[in-house]
C-alpha positions as CSV (number, residue, x, y, z in Angstrom):
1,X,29.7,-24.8,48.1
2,X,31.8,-21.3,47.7
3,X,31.4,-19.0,44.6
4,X,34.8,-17.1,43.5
5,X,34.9,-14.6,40.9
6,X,37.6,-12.8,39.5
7,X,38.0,-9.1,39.8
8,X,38.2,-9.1,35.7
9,X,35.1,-11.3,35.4
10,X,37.4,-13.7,33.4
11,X,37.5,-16.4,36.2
12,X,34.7,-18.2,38.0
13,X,35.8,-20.9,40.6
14,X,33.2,-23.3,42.3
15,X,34.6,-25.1,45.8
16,X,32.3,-28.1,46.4
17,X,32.8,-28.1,50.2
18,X,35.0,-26.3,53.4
19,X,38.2,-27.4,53.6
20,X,38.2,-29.5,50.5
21,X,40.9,-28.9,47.8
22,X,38.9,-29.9,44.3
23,X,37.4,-27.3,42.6
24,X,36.2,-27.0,39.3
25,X,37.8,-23.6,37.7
26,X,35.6,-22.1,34.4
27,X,37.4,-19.8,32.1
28,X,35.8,-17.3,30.4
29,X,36.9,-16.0,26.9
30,X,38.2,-12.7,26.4
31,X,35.5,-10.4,25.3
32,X,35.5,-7.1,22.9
33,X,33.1,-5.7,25.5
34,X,33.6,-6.5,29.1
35,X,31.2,-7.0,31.6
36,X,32.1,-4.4,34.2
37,X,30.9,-2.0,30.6
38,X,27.9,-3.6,30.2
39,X,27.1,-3.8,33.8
40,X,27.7,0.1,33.6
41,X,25.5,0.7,30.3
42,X,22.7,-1.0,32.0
43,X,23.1,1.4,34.8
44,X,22.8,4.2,32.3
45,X,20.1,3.2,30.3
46,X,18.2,3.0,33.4
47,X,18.7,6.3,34.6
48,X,18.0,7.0,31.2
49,X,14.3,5.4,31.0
50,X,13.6,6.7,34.1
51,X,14.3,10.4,33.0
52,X,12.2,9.8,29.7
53,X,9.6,8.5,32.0
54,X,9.1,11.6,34.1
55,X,9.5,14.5,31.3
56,X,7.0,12.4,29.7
57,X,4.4,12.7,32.6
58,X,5.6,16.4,32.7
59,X,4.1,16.8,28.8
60,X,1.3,15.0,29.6
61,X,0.6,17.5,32.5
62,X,1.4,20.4,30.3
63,X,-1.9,19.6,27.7
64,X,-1.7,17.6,24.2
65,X,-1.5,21.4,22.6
66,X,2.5,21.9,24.1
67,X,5.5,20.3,23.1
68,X,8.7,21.4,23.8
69,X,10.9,19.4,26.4
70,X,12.6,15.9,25.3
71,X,9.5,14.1,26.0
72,X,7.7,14.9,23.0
73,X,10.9,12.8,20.9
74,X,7.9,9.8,20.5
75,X,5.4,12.2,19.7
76,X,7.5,13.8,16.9
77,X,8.9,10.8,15.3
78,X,6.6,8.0,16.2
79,X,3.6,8.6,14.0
80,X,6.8,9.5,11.1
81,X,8.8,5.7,12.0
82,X,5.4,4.1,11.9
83,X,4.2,5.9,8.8
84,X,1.2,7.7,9.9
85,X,-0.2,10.7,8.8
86,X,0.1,13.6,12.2
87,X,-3.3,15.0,12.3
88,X,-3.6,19.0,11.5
89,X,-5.4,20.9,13.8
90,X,-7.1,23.1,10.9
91,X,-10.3,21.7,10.1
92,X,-10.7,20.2,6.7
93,X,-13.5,22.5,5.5
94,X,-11.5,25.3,5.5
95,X,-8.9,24.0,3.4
96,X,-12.3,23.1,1.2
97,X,-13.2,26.3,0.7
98,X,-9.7,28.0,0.3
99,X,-9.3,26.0,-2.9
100,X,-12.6,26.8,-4.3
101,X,-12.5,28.7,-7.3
102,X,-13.8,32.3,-7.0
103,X,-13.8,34.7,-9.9
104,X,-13.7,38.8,-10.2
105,X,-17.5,39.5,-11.3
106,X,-18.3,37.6,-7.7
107,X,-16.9,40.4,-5.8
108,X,-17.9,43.7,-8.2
109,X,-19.9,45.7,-6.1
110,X,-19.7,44.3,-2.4
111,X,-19.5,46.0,0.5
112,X,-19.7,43.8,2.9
113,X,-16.0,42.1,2.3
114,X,-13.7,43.3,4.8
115,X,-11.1,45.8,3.3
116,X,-8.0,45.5,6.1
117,X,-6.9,42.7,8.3
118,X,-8.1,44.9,11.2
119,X,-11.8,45.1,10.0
120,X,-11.5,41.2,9.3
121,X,-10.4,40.6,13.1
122,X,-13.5,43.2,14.1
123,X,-16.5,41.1,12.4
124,X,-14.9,38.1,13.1
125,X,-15.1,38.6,16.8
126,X,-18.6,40.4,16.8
127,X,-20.0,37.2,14.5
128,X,-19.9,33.7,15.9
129,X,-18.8,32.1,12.7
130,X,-18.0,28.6,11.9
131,X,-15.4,27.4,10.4
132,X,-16.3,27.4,7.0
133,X,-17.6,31.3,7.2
134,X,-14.6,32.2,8.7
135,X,-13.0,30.3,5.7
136,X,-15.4,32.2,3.3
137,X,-15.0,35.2,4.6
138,X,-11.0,35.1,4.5
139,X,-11.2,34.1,0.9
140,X,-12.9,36.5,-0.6
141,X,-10.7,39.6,1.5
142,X,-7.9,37.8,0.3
143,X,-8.3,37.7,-3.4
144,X,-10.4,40.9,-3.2
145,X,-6.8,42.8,-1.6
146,X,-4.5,40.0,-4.7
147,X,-6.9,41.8,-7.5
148,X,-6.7,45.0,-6.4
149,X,-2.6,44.4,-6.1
150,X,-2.3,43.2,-9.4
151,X,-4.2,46.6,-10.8
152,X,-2.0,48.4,-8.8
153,X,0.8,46.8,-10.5
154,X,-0.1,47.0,-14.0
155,X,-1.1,50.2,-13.9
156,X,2.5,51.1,-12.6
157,X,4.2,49.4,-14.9
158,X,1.4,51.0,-17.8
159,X,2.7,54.4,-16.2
160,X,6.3,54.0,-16.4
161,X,6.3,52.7,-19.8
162,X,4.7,55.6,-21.0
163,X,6.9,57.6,-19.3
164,X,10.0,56.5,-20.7
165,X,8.6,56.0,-24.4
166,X,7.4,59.1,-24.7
167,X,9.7,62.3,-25.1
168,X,9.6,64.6,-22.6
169,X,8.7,68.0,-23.2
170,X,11.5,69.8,-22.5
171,X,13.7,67.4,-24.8
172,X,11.3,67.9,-27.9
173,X,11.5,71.9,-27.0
174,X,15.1,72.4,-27.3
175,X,15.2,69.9,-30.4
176,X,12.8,72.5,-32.2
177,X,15.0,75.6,-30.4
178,X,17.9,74.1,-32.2
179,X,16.4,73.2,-35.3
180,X,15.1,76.8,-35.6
181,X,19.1,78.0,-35.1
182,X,20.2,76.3,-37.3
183,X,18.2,77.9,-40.0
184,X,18.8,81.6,-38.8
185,X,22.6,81.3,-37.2
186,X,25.4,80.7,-39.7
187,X,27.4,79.9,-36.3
188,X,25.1,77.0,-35.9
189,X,25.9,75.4,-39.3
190,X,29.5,75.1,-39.3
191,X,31.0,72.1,-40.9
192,X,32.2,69.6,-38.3
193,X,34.5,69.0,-38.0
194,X,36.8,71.8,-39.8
195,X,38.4,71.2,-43.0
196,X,41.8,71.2,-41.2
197,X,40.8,68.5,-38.7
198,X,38.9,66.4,-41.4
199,X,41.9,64.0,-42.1
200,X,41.6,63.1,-38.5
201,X,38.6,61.0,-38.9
202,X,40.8,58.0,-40.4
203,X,43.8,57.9,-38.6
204,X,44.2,55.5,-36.5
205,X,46.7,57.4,-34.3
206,X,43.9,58.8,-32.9
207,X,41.3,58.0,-30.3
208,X,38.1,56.6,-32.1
209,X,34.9,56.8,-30.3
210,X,31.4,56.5,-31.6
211,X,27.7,57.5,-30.7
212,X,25.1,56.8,-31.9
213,X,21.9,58.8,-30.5
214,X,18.3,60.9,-31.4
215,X,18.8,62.7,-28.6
216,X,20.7,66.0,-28.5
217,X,21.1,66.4,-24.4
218,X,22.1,62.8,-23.5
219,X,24.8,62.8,-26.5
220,X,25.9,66.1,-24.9
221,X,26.6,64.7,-21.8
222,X,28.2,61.4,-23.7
223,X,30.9,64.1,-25.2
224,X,31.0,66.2,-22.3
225,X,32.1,63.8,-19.7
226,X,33.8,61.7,-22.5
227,X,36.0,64.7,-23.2
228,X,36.5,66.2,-20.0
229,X,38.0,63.4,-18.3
230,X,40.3,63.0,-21.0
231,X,44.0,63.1,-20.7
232,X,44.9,64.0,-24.1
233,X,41.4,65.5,-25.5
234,X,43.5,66.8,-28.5
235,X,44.1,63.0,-29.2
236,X,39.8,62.5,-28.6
237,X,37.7,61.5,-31.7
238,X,34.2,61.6,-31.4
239,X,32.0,60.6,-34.4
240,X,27.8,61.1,-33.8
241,X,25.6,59.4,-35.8
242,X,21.9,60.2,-35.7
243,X,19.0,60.4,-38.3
244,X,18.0,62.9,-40.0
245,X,15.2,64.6,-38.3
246,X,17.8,65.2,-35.5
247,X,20.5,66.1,-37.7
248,X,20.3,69.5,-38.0
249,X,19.5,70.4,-33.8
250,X,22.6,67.8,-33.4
251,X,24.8,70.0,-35.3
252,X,23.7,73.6,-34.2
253,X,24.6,72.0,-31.0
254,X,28.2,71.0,-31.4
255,X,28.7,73.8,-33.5
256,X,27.6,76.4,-30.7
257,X,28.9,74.2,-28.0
258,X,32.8,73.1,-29.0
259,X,34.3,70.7,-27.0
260,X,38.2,71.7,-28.2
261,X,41.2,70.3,-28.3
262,X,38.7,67.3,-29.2
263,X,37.7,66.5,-32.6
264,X,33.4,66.3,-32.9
265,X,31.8,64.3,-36.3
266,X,28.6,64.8,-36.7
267,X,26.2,62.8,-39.5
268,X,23.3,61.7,-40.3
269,X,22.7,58.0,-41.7
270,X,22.1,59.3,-44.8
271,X,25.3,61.2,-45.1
272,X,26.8,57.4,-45.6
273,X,27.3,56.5,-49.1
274,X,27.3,52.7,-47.8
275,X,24.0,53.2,-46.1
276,X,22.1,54.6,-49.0
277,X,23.1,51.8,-51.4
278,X,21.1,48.9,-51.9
279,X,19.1,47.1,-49.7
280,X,20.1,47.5,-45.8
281,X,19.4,44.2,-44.0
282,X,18.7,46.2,-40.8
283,X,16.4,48.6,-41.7
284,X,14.3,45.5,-43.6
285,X,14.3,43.6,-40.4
286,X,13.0,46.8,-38.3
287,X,10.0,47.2,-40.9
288,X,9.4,43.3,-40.3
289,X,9.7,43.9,-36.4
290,X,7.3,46.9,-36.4
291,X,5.0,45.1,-38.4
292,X,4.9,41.4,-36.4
293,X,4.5,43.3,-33.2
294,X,1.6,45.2,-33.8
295,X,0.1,42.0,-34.9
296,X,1.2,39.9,-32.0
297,X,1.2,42.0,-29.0
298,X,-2.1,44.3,-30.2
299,X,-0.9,47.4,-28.3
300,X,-0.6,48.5,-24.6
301,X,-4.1,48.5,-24.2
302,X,-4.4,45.0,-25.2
303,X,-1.3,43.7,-23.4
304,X,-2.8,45.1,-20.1
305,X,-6.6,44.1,-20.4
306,X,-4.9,40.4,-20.2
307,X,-6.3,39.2,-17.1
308,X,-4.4,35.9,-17.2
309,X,-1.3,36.8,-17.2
310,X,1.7,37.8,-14.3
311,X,2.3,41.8,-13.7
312,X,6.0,40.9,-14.8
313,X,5.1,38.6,-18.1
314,X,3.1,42.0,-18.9
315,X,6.1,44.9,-18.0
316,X,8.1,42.3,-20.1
317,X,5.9,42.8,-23.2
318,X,4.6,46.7,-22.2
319,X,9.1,47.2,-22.7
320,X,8.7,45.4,-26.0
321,X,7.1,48.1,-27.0
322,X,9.8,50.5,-26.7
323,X,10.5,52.5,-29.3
324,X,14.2,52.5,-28.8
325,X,14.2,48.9,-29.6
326,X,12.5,48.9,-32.9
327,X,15.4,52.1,-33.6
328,X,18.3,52.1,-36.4
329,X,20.2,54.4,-33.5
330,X,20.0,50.7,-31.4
331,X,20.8,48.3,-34.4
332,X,23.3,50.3,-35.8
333,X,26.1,49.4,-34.3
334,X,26.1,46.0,-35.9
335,X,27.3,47.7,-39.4
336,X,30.5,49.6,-37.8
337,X,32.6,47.7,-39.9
338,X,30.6,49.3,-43.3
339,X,30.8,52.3,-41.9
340,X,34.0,53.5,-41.2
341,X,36.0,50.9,-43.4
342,X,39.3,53.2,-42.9
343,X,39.6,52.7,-39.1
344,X,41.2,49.6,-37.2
345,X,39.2,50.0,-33.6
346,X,36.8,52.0,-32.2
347,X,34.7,52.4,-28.7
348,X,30.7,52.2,-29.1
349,X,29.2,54.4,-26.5
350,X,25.2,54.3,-25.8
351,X,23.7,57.8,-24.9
352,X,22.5,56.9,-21.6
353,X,26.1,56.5,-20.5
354,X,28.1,58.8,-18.5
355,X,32.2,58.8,-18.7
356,X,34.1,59.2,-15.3
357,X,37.4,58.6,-16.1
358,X,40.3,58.7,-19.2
359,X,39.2,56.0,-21.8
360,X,42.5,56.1,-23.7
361,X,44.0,52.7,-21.8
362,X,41.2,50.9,-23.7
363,X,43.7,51.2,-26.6
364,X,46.6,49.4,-24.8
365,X,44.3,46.2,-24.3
366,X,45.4,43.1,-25.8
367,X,42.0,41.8,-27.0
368,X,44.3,38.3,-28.3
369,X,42.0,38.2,-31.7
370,X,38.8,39.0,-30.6
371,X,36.4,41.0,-31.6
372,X,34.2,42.3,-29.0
373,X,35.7,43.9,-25.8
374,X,33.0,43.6,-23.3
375,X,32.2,43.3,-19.4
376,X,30.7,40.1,-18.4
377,X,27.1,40.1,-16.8
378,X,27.2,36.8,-14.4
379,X,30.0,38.0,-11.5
380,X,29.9,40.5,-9.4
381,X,28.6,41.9,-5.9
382,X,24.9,42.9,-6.8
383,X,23.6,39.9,-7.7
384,X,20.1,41.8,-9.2
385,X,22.4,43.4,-11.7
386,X,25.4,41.0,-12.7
387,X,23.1,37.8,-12.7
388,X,22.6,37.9,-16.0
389,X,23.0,34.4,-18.0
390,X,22.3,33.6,-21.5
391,X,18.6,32.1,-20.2
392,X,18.2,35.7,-19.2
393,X,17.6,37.1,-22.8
394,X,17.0,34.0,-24.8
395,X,14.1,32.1,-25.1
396,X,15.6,28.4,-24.3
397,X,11.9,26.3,-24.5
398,X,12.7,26.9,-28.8
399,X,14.4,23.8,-29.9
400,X,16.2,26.5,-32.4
401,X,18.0,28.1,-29.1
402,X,18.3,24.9,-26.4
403,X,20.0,23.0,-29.7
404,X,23.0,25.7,-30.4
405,X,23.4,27.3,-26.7
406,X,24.4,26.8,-22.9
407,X,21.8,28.2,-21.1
408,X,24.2,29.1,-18.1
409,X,26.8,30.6,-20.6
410,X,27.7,33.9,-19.1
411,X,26.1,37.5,-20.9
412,X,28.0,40.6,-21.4
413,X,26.8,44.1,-22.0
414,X,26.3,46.8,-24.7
415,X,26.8,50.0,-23.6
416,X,30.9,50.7,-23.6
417,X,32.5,48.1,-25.6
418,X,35.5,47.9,-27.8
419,X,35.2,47.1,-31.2
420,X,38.5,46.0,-33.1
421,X,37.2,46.4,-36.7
422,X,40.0,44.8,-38.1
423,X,39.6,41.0,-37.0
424,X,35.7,41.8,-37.4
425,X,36.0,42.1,-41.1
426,X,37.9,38.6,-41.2
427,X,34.1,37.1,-39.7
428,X,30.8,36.5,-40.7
429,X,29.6,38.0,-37.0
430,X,27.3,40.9,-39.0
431,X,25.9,38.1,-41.5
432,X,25.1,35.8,-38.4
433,X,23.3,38.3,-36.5
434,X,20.6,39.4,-39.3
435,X,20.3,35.4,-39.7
436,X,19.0,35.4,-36.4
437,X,16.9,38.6,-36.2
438,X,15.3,36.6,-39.5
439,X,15.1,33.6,-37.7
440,X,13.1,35.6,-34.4
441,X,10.8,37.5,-37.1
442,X,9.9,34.2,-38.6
443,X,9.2,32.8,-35.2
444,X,7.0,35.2,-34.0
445,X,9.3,36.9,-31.8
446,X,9.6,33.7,-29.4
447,X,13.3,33.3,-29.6
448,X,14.2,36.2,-27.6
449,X,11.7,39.0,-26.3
450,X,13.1,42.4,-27.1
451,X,16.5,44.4,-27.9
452,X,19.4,44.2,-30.1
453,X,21.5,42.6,-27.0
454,X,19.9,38.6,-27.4
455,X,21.3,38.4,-31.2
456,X,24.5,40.3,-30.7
457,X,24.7,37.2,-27.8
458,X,24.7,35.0,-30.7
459,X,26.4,36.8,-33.4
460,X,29.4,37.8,-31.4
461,X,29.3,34.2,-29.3
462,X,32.9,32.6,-29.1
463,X,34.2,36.9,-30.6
464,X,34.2,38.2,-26.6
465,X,37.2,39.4,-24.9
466,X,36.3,40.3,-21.4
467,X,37.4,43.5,-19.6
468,X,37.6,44.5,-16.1
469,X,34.1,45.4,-14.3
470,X,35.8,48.8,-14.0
471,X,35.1,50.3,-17.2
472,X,31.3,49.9,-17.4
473,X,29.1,49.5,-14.4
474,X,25.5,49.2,-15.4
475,X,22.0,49.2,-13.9
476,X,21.7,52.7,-13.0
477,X,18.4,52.4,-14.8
478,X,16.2,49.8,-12.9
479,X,18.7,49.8,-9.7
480,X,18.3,52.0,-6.8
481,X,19.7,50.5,-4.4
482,X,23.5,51.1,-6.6
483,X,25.5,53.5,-3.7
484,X,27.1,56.6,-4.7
485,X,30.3,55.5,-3.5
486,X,29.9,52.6,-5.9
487,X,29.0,54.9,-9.1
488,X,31.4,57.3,-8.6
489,X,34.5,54.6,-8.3
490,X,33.5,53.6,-12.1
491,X,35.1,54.4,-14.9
492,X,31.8,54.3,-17.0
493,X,28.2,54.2,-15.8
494,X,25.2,53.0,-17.6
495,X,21.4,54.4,-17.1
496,X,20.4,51.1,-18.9
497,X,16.5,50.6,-17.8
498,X,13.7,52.7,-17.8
499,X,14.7,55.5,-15.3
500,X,16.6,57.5,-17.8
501,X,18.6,60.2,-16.1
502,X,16.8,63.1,-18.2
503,X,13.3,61.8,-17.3
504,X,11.3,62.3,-14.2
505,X,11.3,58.9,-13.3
506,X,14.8,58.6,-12.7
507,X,16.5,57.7,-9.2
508,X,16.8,61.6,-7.2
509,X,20.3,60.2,-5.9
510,X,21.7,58.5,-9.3
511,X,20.6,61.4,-11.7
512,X,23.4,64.3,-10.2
513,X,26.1,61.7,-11.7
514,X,25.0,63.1,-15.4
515,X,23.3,66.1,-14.7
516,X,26.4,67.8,-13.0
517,X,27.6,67.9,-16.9
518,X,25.1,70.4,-17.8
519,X,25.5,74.0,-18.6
520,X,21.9,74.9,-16.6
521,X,22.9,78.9,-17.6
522,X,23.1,77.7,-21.0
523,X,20.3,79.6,-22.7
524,X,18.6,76.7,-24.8
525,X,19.2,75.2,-21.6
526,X,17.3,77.6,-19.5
527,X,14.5,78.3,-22.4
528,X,13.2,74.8,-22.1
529,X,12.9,74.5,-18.5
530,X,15.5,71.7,-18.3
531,X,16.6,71.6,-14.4
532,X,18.9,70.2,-12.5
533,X,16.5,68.2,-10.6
């Protein structure tokens, strides 16, 4: 019998004997995978196996501790396929004692705890400790080195809030130096503006701009640079507002120091016959304020004896303290519309802003009905700065906030904004906003932490026309990492933070941005020791 197969392994023929013509022919289908492939593939496989088969042995040569050629695959994944727990090398008395509990009074006075890593790896190798002293031992330099951290921390944070609440020195000194000028110069109390210029203040052909500040060298700069980089100064109206302990140093100011061609208002709250009528719904909500905070945060002392609480939950409430947000000068913006009823639009400037450029184009923008023209806080290149969402100021765990807002909503920013008075008075946006500074005071301050910026989110929600990025850069304050090149390619920069440019603690590189529009020959200048640096 003879065996005959086809070249394609589609024919088999079977001859029963030599020389005989019968045969008996099998066909075999057509296939999707032929044999000649799958006489191949076992080949493969094979060689496969076999190569698995020595990198294996090779692994097992190298020690159980080493892994790393293509023989360890079964290792890796076979106790995961066949759901079995791989086996840590740590022994489980360590992890035992890691998560014991261990509180401060245990380690007051001991001087036998290792106070760096390298007198940790000393002992340990002159001591033959087990495992759970070397897991004892580790614990207690480890939260030893996490409480000393966190004092370190909330003592910083203590530090700088003092620092930028209190009022420096030199700043009080030429307040009283001006004050004192004002009594004895005539030249210091000039009426500002003149009697010629006073028609000025309501016409809307002009170029509104208001301040509002207690603090005579910041609004200097605020004019100084606002005026300087104008293109048309003569065109510039600048009205101050202030209180009226600063009144009088405010005006012997301005009066010595002229900014001409530009026009420069200067008067205190009380000067406003609106102001002094009735009951004001701001200053009622600052007495409320003062008076819930004392009783709920208990003072910087208390705030930072809290042992149970994050350095950052207690900076948070140490800046809640802040006299600038518990000021009229930071709420007052909210009552524009009261107070100058005669003028269509204006530009709110902070005093802890510094003008780079000719604001006048503000004019020409189209702000299609809104109210508020303001940069958005969400987009940009520094993502520490422009992140800021409306779950970055509001407090969305209160079913009074979740219910009416998007958490994810983008913010904007005080600090340069432009107001258009005119569609304002056709809201309710002042109304809504002492609704919900009510609504905070009634809720124990949870609704939002601090500032005037989390209710004028609310009040001027749906009111926001944004501007270009351009026009206000911000975080000059609590950024250093902002370049130079950055700073000076903005129209407007913003100190907003702690590290106010006229304190010590501000950024050496950020603070010759503002200071390079001071007179440092000035005499009140040089009398209070104000320097450049």
């Amino acid at each position: 019998m003879q065996l005959h197969i086809s070249p394609s392994l589609r024919h088999v023929t079977v001859f029963p004997g030599k020389g005989v013509r019968e045969f008996i022919k099998v066909k075999v289908g057509s296939r999707r995978v032929s044999y000649r492939m799958l006489f191949y593939s076992l080949l493969f496989f094979t060689f496969l196996l076999r190569f698995v088969f020595v990198m294996t042995a090779v692994d097992s040569i190298d020690g159980e501790s080493k892994c790393s050629t293509i023989g360890c695959l079964g290792k890796r994944l076979g106790p995961k396929i066949l759901g079995r727990r791989i086996e840590s090398n740590v022994p489980e008395v360590i992890y035992q004692v890691l998560e014991e509990p261990i509180s401060k009074d245990e380690l007051q006075g001991r001087s036998d705890i290792p106070q760096t890593l390298q007198e940790f790896i000393a002992e340990i190798k002159d001591s033959n400790l087990d495992a759970r002293s070397f897991a004892v031992k580790l614990r207690e330099m480890v939260t030893l080195l996490e409480q000393r951290t966190r004092t370190a921390k909330i003592q910083e944070y203590l530090y700088r809030h003092v620092a930028s609440s209190s009022i420096p020195k030199q700043l009080h000194c030429l307040a009283l130096r001006l004050a004192n000028e004002h009594t004895t110069n005539a030249a210091a109390r000039l009426q500002l503006p003149s009697a010629e210029l006073v028609p000025a203040l309501v016409d809307n052909s002009y170029f509104h701009f208001v301040l509002a500040s207690d603090n005579v060298l910041a609004a200097s700069v605020v004019a100084t640079s606002l005026v300087r980089n104008s293109l048309r100064p003569h065109k510039v109206v600048l009205h101050i507002i202030t209180d009226r302990k600063t009144y009088y140093p405010m005006q012997a100011w301005f009066s010595l120091h002229p900014l001409s061609p530009a026009i420069i208002e200067v008067k205190a709250l009380h000067h406003f016959d609106w102001f002094t009528k009735g009951k004001v719904p701001v200053l009622e909500a600052m007495e409320k304020d003062q008076k819930v905070r004392s009783q709920f945060r208990g003072g910087s002392s208390a705030i930072v004896a809290n042992d149970t609480e994050k350095p950052y939950v207690i900076a948070a409430k140490l800046q809640a303290l802040s006299p600038k947000y518990n000021s009229v000068m930071n709420h007052i913006r909210i009552h524009l519309p009261e107070l100058f009823p005669s003028l269509n639009k204006v530009v709110f400037l902070d005093d802890d802003i510094v003008v780079q450029t000719d604001l006048s184009p503000l004019w020409d923008i189209d702000m299609d009905g809104k109210v508020n023209g303001a940069v958005e806080t969400c987009r940009g290149e520094d993502k520490f700065v422009m992140s800021k969402r409306l779950k970055s100021y509001l407090n969305f765990s209160h079913p009074l906030i979740s219910v009416n807002f998007d958490p994810n909503e983008c913010a904007w920013a005080y600090g340069m904004n432009i107001f258009d008075l005119e569609a304002w008075r056709k809201t309710n946006i002042s109304v809504t906003y002492h609704h919900w500074v009510e609504q905070n005071l009634k809720s124990d301050l949870s609704l939002w932490q601090l500032g005037t910026l989390p209710p004028g989110l609310i009040a001027f929600h749906g009111y926001v026309h944004v501007i270009d990025p351009f026009w206000h850069m911000l975080g000059l304050g609590y950024q250093d990492n902002t370049t130079i090149v950055d700073a000076e390619n903005a129209g407007v920069i913003h100190f907003n933070g702690r590290a106010k440019p006229w304190l010590d603690i501000a950024f050496p590189k950020l603070r010759p941005l503002w200071a390079k529009y001071i007179d440092f020959s000035d005499k009140f200048i040089k009398s209070c020791h104000i320097r450049a640096s």
